[in-house]
N, C-alpha and C positions, 0 to 999 in steps of 0.2 A: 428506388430508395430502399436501401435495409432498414426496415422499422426497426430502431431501438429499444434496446432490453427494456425491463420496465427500472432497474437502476439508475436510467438513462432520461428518465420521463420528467424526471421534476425540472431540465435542462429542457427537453423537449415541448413539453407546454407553454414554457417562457418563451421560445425563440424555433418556430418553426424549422427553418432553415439549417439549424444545427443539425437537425436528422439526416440531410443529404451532402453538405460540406465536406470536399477531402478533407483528411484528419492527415497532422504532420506526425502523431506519436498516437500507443495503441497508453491507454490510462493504467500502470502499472509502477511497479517500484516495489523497496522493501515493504510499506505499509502495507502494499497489496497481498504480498506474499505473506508477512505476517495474519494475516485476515484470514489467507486461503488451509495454512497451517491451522490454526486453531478449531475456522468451522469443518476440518476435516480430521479432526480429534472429537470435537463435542460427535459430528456423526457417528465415527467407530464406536464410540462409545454407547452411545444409546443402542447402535446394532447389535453390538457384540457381547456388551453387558458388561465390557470389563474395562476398567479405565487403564488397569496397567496393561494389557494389550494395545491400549490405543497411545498409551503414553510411550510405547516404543519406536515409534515412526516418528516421535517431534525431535525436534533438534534439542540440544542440551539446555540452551541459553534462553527457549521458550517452556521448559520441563514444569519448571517453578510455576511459572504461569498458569498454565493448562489444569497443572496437579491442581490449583487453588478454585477453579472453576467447579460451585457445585451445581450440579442439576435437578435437585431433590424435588425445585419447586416447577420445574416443565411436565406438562400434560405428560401422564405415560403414556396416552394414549394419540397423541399425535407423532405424526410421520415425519422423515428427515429427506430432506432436497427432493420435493415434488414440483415437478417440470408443469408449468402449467400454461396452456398457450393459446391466443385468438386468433384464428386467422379466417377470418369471417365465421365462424362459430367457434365455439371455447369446445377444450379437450384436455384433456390430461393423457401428460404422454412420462413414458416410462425411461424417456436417456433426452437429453437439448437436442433439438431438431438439427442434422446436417445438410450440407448443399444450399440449395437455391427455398429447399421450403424454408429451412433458418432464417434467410434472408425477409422471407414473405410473414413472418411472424411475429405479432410480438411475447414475449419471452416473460416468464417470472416464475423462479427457484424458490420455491417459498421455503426458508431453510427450517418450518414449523408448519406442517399441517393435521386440522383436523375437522369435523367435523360432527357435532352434537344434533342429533334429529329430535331432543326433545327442545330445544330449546330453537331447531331450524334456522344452527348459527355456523358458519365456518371461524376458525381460527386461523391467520395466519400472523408467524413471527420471523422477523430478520434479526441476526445477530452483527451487530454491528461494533470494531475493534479500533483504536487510533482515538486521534480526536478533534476531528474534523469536524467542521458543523452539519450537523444533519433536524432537515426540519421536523417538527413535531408532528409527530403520528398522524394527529388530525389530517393534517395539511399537506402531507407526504405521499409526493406522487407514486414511488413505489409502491408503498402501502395500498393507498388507492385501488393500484390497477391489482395489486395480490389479492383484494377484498372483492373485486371484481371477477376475474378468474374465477377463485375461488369458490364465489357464490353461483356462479352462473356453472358451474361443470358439477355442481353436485345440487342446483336448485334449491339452494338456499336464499333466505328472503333475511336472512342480517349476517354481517360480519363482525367479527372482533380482532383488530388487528393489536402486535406489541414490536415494537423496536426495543430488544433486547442487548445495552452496550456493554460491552465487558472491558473492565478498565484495566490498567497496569497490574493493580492485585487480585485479577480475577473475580472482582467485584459484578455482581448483575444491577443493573439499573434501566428498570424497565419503561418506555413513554406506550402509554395503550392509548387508545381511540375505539370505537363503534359507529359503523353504518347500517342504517337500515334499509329497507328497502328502495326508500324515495330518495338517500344518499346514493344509492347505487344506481341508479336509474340516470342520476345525473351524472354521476361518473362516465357511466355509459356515454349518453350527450358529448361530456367532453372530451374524452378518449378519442368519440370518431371524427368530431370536429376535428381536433387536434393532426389526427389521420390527414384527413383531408384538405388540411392548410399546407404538411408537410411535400404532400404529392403535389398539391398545387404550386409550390414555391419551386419543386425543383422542377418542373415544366416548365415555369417562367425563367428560372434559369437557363433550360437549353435552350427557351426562346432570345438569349442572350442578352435578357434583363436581369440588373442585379437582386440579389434576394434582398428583402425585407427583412431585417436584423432587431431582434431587440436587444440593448446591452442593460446588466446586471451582477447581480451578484454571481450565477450562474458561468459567464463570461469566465471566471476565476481559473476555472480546468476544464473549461471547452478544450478538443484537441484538434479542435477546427479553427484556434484563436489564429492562428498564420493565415488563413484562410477568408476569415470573416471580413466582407467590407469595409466593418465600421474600422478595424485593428490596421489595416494595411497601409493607413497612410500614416501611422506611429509604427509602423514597424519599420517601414521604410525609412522615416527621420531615426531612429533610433539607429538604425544600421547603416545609410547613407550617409548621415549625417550627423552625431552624436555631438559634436560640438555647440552646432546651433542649439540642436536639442535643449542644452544644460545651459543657452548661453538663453533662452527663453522662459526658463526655469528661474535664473538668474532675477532678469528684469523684474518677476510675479515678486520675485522676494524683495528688492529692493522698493519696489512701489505698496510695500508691508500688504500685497495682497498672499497672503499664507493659504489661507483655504485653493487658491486655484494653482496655488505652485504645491502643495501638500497632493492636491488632486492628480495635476500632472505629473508627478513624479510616482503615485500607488501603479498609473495606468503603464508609464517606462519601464514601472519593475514588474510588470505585470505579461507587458512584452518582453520582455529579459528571458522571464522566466520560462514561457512559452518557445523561446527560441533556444534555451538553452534544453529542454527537452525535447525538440525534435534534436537537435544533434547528439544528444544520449542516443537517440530511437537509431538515428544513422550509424551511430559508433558501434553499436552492438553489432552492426550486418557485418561491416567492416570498419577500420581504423581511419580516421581522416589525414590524408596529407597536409601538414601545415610548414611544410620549405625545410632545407637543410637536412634532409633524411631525415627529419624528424614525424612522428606522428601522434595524433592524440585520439585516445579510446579508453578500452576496459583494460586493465593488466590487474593478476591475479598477486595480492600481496598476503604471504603466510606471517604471524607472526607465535611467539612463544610465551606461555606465562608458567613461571616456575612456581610450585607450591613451596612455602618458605619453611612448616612444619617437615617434609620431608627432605630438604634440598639440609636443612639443619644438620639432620641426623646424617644425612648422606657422609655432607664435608666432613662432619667432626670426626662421624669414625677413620675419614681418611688424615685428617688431621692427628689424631694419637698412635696411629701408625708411625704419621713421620714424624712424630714428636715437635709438632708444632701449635703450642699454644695460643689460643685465642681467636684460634684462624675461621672457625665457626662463625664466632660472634659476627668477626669483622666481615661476613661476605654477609651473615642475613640479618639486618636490622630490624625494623618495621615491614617491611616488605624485599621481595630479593628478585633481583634480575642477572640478567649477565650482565649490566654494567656494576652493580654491585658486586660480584664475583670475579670480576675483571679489575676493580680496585681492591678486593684485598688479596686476590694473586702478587697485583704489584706491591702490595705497602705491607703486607704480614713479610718476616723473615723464613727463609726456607720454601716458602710456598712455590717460589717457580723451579723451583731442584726438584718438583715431582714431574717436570715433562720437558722436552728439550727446549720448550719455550715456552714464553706463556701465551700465548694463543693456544699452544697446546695443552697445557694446564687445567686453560679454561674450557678446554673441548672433553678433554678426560672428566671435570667437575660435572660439567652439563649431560654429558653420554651416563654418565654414573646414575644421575638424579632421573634419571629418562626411565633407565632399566628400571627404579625403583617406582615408576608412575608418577613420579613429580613434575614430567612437563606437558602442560595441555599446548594442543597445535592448535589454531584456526586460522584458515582460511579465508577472506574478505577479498571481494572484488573494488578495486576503485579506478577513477579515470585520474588519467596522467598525460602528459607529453614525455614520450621515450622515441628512440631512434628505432626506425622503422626495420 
């Protein structure tokens, strides 16, 4: 079994078996990237000392964000992404463990460490972005096992943990908790417990018994939900069979039992949604065949947004050149696109005698506005069915 990060643990103390489970998808996405973006801004920054250094590496459309994140009130004196690891005794190590020992370990990045020898407390803090439910410090098994870690590689007898979330406007909102000693102790207890149900479960699996499942909250982004005992005989009617499915869903409604047709219908979409990301996970390697040449996957769609202040100025001056009134106005309103420059190519007078058509017109307007920096590009990946 690869013991699980310790991100991974408040899943794993729930439901043994999760730890060993093939997974149909690896738990990633924009939220993820966004998350990874930021905590590796707040890092350069504290390394480097300078925020506009660090603000050069984010992307434009996360600028705003980042710039608003102050740090005035984090320890100066705690450290950024300390690898900290148990693998039958605690260590701290300088990069995440590769190979076979990664596998043998459990893991926790504390993305805030430090340590205070008058007060013989560790600090550890996760920054955490989105807004997903994440449980309170107290109770949080990451937390936990970083206060664990933590205390045990520098002989520390109390912890201070903070779940640091950083919202939309850069906002901090911090959930703290404290362990002391006899918390940590017990932690310990259930960490190895925990351990030892995980290995035990998946033994009884190769003994080709099925594992012991608990379902829960947790369940929700298991990436082992295809996988899971409890799931497979709704994944199977859902995709086997989807008609009866809804036609059982049906009857719960009509016999006004609402809570259990409400129920079954969270757990449908719940399979849904697990099936629909493993085949994100598949599309990415490559595209799926789905009949007629066609296929469905990622394809890369560019799109353009014109600035209206400068796309203004552009047209007009080409406007009084060819002595055509109004022709400004009519392409930029409230906001301007090329479909809006594209109606008043056609409906201003004279406008299309600037190029031999107007598609061309409109490409001479656009090329114009470009040179002058008036059109931002971006790039977006999304899934689609196109011909193969």
């Amino acid at each position: 079994m690869k013991i699980p990060s310790a991100s991974r643990w408040q899943r794993f103390t729930a439901c043994a078996p999760s730890g060993h489970l093939p997974v149909s998808y690896e738990e990633s996405g924009d939220a993820a990237t966004k998350g990874t973006i930021i905590h590796k801004f707040i890092e350069t920054s504290r390394k480097t000392g300078s925020r506009e250094r660090a603000l050069k590496a984010v992307p434009d459309d996360l600028k705003p964000l980042c710039y608003a994140i102050s740090l005035d009130d984090v320890p100066a004196s705690a450290e950024s992404e300390v690898v900290l690891v148990y693998f039958g005794q605690y260590q701290r190590l300088n990069e995440v463990p590769k190979g076979t020992m990664r596998d043998d370990c459990l893991i926790m990045v504390a993305d805030l460490f430090d340590y205070d020898k008058d007060t013989d407390a560790v600090y550890v803090a996760d920054w955490k972005t989105g807004r997903g439910f994440v449980p309170a410090a107290e109770n949080n098994w990451q937390m936990k096992i970083g206060a664990l870690l933590g205390a045990r590689v520098v002989g520390a007898s109390k912890a201070h943990v903070s779940i640091i979330r950083i919202d939309d406007a850069g906002n901090l909102h911090e959930d703290k908790a404290e362990f002391d000693e006899f918390d940590l102790c017990d932690i310990e207890e259930q960490m190895l417990a925990t351990l030892k149900a995980g290995y035990a479960s998946e033994r009884a699996m190769g003994n080709g018994k099925l594992p012991v499942v608990t379902e829960g909250q947790h369940c929700k982004y298991c990436p082992s939900f295809l996988f899971c005992p409890a799931k497979r005989a709704l994944v199977r009617a859902a995709v086997g069979n989807p008609e009866e499915t809804v036609k059982t869903l049906e009857k719960e409604l009509l016999r006004e039992n609402y809570t259990e047709a409400y129920l079954g219908l969270r757990r449908l979409a719940d399979a849904s949604k697990a099936l629909w990301k493993a085949l994100f996970s598949r599309a990415q390697e490559e595209p799926i065949p789905i009949g007629d040449g066609m296929v469905w996957g990622p394809s890369v769609v560019t799109t353009e947004k014109i600035d209206g202040d400068i796309a203004y100025r552009v047209i007009n001056e080409i406007g009084q050149q060819a002595q055509i009134p109004g022709f400004a106005e009519k392409a930029v309103g409230f906001t301007c696109s090329k479909a809006s420059i594209t109606r008043a190519v056609a409906s201003v007078e004279g406008a299309k005698d600037l190029g031999s058509s107007q598609a061309a017109v409109v490409r001479r307007l656009i090329d114009s506005i470009r040179e002058e920096g008036g059109v931002e590009v971006k790039t977006t990946e999304r899934y689609a069915e196109r011909k193969a």
